[in-house]
Structures are given as C-alpha cells and as structure tokens.
C-alpha positions as CSV (number, residue, x, y, z in Angstrom):
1,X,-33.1,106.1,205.9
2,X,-33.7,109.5,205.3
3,X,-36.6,108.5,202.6
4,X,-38.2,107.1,205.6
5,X,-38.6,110.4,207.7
6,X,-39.8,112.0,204.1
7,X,-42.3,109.5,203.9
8,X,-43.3,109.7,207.7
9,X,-43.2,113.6,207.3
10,X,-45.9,113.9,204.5
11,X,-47.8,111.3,205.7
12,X,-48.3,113.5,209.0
13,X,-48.5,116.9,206.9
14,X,-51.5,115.7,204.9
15,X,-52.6,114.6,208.2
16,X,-52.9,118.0,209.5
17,X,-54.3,119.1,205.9
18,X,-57.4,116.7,206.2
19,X,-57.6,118.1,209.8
20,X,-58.2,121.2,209.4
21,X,-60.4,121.1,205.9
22,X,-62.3,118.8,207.9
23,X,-62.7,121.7,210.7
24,X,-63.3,124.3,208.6
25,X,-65.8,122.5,206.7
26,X,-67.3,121.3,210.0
27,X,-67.4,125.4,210.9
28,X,-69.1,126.3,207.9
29,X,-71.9,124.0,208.3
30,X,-72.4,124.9,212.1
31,X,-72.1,128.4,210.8
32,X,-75.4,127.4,208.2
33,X,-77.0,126.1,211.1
34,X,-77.0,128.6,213.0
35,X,-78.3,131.4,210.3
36,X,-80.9,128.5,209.6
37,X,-82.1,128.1,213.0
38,X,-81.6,131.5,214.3
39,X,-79.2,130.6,216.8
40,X,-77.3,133.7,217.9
41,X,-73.8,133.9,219.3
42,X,-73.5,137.4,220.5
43,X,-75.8,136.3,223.0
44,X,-72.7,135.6,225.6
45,X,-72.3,138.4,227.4
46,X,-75.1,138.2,229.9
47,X,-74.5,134.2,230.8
48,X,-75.2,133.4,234.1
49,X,-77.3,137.1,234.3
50,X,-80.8,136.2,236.2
C-alpha cells in the first residue's frame, strides 16, 4: 500500500516539474518576443490615462 502513494506521489511531483519548465520556458520566449518586437512592459503605469 504504501508503494502506491510513492508511486502516486512522484508521478504528481514530476507533474509539477514539467509545469513549471514548461512556464518558464514559455516566459523566456514571450520575454524574446518582446525584445524582438519592441514590446515594452513598463508602459503600465498610465493605463486607462487619456
């Protein structure tokens, strides 16, 4: 029984680990885009200024 939970806990740890490479790889690239394109970010501060 207890080899059971050990398999049903790693299964969801390397769950989580594909996650989050799978965001931070997913940052990264937005981040590339974003230097490509010339897409700012500090750019927030005056939303919704007319």
């Amino acid at each position: 029984m207890i080899a059971v939970y050990a398999v049903i806990w790693f299964v969801l740890l390397m769950y989580v680990v594909l996650l989050a490479s799978r965001t931070a790889r997913l940052s990264r690239e937005l981040e590339l885009l974003a230097r490509l394109t010339g897409v700012r970010d500090d750019d927030d501060d005056d939303v919704g200024a007319p």
